[in-house]
Short mmCIF file of the C-alpha atoms (twelve columns), coordinates in Angstrom:
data_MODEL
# 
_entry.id   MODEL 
# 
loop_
_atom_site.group_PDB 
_atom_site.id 
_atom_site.type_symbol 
_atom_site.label_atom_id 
_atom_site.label_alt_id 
_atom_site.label_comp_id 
_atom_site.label_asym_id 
_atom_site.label_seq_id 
_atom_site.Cartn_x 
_atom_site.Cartn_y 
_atom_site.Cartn_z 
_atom_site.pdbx_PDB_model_num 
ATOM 1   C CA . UNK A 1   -114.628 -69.862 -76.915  1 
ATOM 2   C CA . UNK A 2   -114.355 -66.930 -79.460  1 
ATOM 3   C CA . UNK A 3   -117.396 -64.919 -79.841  1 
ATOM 4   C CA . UNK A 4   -118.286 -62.587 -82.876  1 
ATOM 5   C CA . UNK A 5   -120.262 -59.538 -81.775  1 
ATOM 6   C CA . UNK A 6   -121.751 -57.825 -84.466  1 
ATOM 7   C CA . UNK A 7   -123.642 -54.549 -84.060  1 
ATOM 8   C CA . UNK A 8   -125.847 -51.642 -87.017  1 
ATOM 9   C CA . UNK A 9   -125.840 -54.340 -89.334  1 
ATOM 10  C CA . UNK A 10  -128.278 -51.611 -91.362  1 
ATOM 11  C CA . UNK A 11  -129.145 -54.018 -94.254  1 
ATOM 12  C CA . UNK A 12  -125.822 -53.894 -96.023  1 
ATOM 13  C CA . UNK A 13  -125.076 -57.260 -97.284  1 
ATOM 14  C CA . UNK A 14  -121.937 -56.432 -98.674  1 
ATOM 15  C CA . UNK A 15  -120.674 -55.576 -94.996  1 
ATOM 16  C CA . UNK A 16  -122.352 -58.131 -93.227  1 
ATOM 17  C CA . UNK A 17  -121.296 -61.141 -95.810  1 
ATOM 18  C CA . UNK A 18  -117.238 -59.983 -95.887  1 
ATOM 19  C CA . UNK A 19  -117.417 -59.605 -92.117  1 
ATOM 20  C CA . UNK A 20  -119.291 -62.831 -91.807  1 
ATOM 21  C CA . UNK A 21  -116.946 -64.374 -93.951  1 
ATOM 22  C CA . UNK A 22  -113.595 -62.817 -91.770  1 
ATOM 23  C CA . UNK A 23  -115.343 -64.199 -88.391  1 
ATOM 24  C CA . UNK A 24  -115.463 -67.940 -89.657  1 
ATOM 25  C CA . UNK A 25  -111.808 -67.624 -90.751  1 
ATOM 26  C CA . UNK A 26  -110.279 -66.259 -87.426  1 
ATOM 27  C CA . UNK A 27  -113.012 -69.288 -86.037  1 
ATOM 28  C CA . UNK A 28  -115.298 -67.799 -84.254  1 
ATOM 29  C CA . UNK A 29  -117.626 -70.365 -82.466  1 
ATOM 30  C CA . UNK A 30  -120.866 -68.069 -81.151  1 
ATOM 31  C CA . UNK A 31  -122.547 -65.250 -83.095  1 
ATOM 32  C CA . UNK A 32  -124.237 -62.314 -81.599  1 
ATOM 33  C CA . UNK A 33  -125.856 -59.448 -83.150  1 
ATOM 34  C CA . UNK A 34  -126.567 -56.536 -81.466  1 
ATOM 35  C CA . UNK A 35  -129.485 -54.930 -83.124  1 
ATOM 36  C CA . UNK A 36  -130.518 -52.992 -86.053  1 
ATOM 37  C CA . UNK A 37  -130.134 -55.329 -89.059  1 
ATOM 38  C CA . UNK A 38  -132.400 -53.296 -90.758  1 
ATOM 39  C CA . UNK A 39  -132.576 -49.583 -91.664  1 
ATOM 40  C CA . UNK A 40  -130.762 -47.385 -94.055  1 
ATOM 41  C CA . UNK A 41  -129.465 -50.284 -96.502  1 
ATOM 42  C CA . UNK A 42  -131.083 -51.875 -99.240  1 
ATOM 43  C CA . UNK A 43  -130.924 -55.533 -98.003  1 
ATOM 44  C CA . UNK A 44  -133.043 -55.937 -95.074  1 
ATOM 45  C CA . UNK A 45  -134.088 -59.060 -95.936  1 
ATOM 46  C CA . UNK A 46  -131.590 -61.283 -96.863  1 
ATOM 47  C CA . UNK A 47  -130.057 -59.783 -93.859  1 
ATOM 48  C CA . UNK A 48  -133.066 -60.956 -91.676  1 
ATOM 49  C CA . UNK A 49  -133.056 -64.532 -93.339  1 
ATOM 50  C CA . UNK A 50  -128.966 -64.623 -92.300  1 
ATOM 51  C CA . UNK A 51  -129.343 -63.914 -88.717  1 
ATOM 52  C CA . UNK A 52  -132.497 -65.840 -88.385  1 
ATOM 53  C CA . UNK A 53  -130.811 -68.723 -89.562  1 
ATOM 54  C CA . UNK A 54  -127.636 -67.899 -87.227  1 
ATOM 55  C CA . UNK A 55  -130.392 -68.176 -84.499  1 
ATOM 56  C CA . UNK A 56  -131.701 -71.132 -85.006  1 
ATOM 57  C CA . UNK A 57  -128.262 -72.601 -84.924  1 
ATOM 58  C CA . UNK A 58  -128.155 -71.402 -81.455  1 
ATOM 59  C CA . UNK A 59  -126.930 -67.369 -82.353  1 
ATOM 60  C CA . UNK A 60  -128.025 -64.504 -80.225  1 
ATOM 61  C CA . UNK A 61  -130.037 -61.890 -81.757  1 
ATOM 62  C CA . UNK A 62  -131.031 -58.510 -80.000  1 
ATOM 63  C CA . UNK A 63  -133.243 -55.562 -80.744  1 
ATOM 64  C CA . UNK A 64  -132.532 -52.200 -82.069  1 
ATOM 65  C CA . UNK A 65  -134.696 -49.243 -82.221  1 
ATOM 66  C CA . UNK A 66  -134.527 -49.562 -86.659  1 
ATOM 67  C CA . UNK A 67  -135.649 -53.165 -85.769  1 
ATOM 68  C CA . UNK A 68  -138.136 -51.448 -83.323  1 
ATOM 69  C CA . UNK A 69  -139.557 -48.975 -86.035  1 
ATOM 70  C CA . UNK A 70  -140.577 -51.888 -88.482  1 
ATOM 71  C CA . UNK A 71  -143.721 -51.859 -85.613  1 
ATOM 72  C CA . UNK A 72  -143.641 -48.822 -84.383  1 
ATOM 73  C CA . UNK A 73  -141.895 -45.656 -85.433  1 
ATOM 74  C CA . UNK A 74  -139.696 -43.596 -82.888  1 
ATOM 75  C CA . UNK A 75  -141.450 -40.048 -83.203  1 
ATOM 76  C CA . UNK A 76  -137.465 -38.503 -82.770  1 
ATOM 77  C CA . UNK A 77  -136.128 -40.786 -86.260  1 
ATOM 78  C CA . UNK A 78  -135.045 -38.945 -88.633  1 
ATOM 79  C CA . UNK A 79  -136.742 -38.069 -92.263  1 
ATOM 80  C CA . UNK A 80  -133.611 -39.972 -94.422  1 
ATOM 81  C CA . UNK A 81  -134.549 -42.588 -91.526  1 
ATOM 82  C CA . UNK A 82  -137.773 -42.863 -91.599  1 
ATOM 83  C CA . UNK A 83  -137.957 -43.089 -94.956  1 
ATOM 84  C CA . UNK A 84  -135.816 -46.220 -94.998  1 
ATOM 85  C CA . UNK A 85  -138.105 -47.880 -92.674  1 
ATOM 86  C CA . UNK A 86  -141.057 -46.901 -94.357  1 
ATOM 87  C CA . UNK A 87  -139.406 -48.846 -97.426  1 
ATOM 88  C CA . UNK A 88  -137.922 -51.721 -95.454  1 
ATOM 89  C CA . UNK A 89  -141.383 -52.668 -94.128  1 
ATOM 90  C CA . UNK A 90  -142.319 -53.580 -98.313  1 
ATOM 91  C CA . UNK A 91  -139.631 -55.843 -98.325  1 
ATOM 92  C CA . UNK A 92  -140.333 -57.716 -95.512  1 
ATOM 93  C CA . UNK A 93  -142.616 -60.804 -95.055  1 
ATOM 94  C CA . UNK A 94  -144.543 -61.510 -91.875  1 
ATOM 95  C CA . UNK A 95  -142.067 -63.714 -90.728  1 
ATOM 96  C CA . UNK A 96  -138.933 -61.245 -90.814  1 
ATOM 97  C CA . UNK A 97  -141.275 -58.380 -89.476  1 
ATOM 98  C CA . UNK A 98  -141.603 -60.772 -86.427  1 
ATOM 99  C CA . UNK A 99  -138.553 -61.948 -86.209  1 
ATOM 100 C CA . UNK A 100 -137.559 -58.272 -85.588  1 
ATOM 101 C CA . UNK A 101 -140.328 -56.864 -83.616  1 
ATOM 102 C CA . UNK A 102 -140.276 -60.000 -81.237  1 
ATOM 103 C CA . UNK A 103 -136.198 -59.815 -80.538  1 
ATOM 104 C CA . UNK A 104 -135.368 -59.259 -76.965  1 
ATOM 105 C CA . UNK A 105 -133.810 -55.932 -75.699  1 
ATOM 106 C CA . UNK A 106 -131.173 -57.400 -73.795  1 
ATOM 107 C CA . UNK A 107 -129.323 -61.108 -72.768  1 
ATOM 108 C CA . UNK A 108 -126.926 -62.236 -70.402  1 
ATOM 109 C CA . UNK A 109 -124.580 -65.007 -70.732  1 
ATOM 110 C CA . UNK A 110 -122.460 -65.586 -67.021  1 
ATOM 111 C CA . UNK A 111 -120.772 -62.156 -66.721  1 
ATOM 112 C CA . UNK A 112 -121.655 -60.308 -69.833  1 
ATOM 113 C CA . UNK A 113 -124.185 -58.727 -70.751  1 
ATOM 114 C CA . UNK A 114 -125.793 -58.044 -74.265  1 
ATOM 115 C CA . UNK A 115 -127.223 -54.904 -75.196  1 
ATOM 116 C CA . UNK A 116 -128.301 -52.706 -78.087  1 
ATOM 117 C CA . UNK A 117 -127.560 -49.236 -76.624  1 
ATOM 118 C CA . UNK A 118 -127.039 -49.109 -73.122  1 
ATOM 119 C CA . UNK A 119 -127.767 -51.039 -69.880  1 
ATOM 120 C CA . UNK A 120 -129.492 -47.970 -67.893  1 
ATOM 121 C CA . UNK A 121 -132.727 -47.997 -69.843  1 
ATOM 122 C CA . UNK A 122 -132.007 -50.108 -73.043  1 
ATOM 123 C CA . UNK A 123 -135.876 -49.532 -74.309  1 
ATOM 124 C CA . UNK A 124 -134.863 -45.976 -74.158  1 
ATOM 125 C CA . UNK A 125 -132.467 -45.713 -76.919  1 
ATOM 126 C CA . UNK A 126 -129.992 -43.526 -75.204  1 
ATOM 127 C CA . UNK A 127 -126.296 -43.029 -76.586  1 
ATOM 128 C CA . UNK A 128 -123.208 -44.040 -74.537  1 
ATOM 129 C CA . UNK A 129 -121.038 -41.114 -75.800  1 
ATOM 130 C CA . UNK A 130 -119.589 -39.240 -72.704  1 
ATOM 131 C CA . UNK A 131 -117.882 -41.000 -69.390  1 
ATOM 132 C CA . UNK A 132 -121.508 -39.663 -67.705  1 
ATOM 133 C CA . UNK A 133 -123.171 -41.640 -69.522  1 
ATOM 134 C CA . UNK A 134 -120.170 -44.706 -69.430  1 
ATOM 135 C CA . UNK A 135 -120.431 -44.901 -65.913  1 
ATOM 136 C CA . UNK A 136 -124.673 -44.469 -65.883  1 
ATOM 137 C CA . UNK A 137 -124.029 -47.902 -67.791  1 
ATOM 138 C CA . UNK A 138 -121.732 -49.291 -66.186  1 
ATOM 139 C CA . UNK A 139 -123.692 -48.669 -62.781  1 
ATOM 140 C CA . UNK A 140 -126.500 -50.311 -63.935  1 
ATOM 141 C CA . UNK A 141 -125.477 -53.746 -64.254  1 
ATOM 142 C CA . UNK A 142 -123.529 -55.800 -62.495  1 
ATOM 143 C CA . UNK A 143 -122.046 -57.831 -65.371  1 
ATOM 144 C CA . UNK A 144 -118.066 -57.422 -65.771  1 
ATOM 145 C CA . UNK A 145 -118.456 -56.683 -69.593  1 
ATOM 146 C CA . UNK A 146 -121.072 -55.213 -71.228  1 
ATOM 147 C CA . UNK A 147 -121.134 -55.055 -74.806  1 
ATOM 148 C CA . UNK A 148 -123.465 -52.372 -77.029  1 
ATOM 149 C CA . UNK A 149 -123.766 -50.551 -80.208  1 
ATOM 150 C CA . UNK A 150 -126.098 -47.325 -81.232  1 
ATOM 151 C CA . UNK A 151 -123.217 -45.419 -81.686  1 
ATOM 152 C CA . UNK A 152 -121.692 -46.232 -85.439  1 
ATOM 153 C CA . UNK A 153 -118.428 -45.447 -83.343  1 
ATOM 154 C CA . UNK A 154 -115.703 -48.094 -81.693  1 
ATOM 155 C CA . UNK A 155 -115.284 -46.695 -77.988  1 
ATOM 156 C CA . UNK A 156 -113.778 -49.144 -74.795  1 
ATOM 157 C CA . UNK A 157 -114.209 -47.823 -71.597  1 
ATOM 158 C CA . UNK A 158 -113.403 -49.283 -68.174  1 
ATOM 159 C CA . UNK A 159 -113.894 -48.774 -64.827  1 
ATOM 160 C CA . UNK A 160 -111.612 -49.434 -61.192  1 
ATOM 161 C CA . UNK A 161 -113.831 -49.850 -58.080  1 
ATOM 162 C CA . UNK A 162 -113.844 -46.289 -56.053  1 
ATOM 163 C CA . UNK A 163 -112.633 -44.708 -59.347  1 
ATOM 164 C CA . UNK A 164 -114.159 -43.029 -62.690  1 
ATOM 165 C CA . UNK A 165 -114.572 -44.558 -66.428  1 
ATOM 166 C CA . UNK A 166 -111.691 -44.026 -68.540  1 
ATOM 167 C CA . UNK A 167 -112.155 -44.293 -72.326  1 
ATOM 168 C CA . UNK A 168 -109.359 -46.780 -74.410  1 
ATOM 169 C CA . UNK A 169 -109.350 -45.789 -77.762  1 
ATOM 170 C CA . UNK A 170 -108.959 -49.312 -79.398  1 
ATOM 171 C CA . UNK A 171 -106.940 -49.874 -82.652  1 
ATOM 172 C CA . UNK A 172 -108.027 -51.809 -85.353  1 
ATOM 173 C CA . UNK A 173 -107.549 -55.387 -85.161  1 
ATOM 174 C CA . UNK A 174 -105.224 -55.893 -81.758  1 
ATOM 175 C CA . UNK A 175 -106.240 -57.704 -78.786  1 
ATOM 176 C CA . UNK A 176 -107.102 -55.879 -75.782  1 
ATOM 177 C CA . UNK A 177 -106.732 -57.874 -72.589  1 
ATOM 178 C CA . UNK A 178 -109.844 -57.268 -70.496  1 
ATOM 179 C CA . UNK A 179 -108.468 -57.139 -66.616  1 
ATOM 180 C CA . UNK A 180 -110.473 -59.120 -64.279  1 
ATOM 181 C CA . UNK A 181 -109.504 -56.141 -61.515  1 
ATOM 182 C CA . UNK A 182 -111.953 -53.470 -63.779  1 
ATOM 183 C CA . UNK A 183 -115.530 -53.629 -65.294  1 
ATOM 184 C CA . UNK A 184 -115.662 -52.984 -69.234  1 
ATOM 185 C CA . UNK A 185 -118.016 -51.227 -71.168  1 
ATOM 186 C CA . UNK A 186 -117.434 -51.826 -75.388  1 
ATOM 187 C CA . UNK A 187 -119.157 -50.004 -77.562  1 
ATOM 188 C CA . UNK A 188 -118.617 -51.471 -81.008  1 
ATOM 189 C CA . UNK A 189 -118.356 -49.823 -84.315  1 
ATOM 190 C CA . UNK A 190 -121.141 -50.454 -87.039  1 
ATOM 191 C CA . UNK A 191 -120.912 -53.209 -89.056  1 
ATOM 192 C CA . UNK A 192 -123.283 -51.943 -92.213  1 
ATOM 193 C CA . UNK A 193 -122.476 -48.182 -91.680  1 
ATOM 194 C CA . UNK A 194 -119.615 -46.668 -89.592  1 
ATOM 195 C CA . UNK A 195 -119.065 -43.470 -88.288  1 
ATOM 196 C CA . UNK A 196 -115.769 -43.112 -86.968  1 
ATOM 197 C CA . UNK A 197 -114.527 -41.737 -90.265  1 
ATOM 198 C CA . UNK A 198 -113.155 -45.449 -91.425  1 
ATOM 199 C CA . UNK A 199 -115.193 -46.905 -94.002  1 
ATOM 200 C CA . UNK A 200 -114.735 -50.825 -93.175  1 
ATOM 201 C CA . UNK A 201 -117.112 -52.388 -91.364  1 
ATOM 202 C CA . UNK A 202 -116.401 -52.996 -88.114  1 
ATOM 203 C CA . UNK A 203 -117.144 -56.237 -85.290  1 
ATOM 204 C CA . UNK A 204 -115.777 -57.465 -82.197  1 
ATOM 205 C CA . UNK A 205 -114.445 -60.686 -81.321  1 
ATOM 206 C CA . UNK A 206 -114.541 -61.944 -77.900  1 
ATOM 207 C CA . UNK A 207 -112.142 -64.470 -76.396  1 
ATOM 208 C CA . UNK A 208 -113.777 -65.908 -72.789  1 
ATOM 209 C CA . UNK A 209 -110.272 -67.281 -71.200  1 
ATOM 210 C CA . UNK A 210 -108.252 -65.409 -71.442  1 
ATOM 211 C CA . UNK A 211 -110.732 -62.246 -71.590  1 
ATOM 212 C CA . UNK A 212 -109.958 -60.442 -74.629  1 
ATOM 213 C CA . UNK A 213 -111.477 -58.112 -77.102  1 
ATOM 214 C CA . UNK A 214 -110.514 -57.436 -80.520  1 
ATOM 215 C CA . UNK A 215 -111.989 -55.029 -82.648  1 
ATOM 216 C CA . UNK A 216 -112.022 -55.720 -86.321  1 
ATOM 217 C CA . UNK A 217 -112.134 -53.669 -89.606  1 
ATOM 218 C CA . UNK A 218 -112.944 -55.449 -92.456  1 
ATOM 219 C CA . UNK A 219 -112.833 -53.578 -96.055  1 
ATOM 220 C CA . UNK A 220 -116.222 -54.561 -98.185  1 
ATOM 221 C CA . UNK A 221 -117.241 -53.673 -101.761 1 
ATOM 222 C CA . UNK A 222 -118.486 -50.208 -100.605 1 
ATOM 223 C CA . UNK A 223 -119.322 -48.928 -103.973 1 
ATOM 224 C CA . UNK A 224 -122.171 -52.060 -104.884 1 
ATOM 225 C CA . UNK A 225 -123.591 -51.394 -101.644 1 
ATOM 226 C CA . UNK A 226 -124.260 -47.524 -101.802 1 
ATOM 227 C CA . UNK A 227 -125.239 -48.587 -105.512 1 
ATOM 228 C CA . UNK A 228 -128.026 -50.429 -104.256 1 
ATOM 229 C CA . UNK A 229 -129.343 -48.057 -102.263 1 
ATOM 230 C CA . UNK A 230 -129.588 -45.736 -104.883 1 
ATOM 231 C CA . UNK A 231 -131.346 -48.199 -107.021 1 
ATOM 232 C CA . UNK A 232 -134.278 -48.666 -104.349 1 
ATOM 233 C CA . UNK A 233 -134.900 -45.053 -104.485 1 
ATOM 234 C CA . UNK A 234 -133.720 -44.818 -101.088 1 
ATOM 235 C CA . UNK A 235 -132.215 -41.079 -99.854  1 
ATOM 236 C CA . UNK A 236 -128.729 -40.147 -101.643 1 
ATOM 237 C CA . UNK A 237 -127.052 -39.223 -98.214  1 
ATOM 238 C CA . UNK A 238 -127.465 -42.482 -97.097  1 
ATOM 239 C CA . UNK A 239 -125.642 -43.736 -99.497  1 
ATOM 240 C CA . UNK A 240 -122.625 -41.283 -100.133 1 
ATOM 241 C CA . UNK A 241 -121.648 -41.298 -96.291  1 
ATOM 242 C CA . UNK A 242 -121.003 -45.255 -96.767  1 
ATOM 243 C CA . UNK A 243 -117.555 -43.825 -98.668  1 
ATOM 244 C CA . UNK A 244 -116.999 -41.723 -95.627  1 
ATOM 245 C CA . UNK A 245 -117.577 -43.667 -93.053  1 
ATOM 246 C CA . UNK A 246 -119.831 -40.871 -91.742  1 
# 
């Protein structure tokens, strides 16, 4: 079966519809989103009505600390942040709100294991960014594969029994065979706003047998998003990194 993982949606339908669209060509059969559909974009909830509809189709859905905020606000977010939550809470019925607020943290399916940010303490909200906190991860569970987002920044890391994480920078589109002999930790890039300098949104599709991992870059109508964001009278940066992918 081939799995689309999709992780930082942040409300940018442009993103989320052309990478959507690229997972039902290559035939993806499962959808998963990792958390934070909402946040910093300008579509939070047509984004909501999307995934909610992917779920009751039999999709997985997972919380993020953005999707978090709509109930409760981290006291460490950010003002350009917070500001976008503060605004994403008017556009969003009772039903979306939740939706969100009522999303589990984490899910398992046989081997692998779903998460927002990490698997140490995934109501914590902690970044996977170093091989510390890799193998911290990777310790934690016993799954073979773990799959995350938080970052806005592709990273694969694996790990040999007795020995420590080593990173795998992945490239764009090829298929990485997942050894059975290692444990795998994938961070994915963000769908709705990356931050590995490469302004296409980025997913990950999963093969089961043979295990394989792909990480995709699609190229979306970046302009009409940041646009949008403007137009809601949401904060300029937010907008103006979308070009960057930063």
């Amino acid at each position: 079966m081939l799995t689309a993982v999709f992780a930082d949606i942040h409300a940018n339908r442009e993103a989320f519809a052309a990478s959507l669209a690229d997972a039902r060509r290559r035939g993806a059969a499962q959808f998963v989103f990792l958390g934070d559909l909402v946040g910093y974009g300008a579509d939070p909830d047509w984004v909501c009505d999307q995934v909610m509809e992917a779920c009751a189709q039999g999709a997985i859905a997972l919380r993020g600390n953005h999707d978090a905020a709509i109930a409760e606000t981290a006291p460490d977010m950010n003002t350009d942040a917070l500001r976008a939550i503060v605004w994403t809470r008017t556009r969003l019925d009772a039903a979306q709100s939740a939706f969100l607020t009522g999303l589990p943290l984490e899910v398992d399916r046989g081997d692998t294991l779903f998460v927002h940010a990490n698997a140490w303490a995934p109501e914590g909200w902690g970044y996977v960014r170093s091989p510390a906190d890799a193998e911290r991860s990777l310790r934690s569970t016993s799954h073979r594969l773990t799959l995350c987002g938080h970052t806005h920044v592709p990273a694969l890391w694996h790990m040999a029994p007795l020995r420590p994480p080593g990173r795998h920078e992945p490239t764009a589109n090829a298929m990485i065979p997942l050894a059975t002999t290692r444990r795998w930790l994938a961070v994915l890039g963000a769908v709705g706003q990356p931050r590995d300098g490469n302004p296409a949104a980025c997913y990950g599709l999963l093969r089961d047998s043979p295990a394989e991992l792909t990480y995709v870059r699609v190229p979306y109508d970046v302009d009409t998003a940041a646009r949008k964001i403007l137009a809601a009278g949401l904060p300029e940066g937010l907008a103006a990194r979308l070009a960057k992918g930063r």
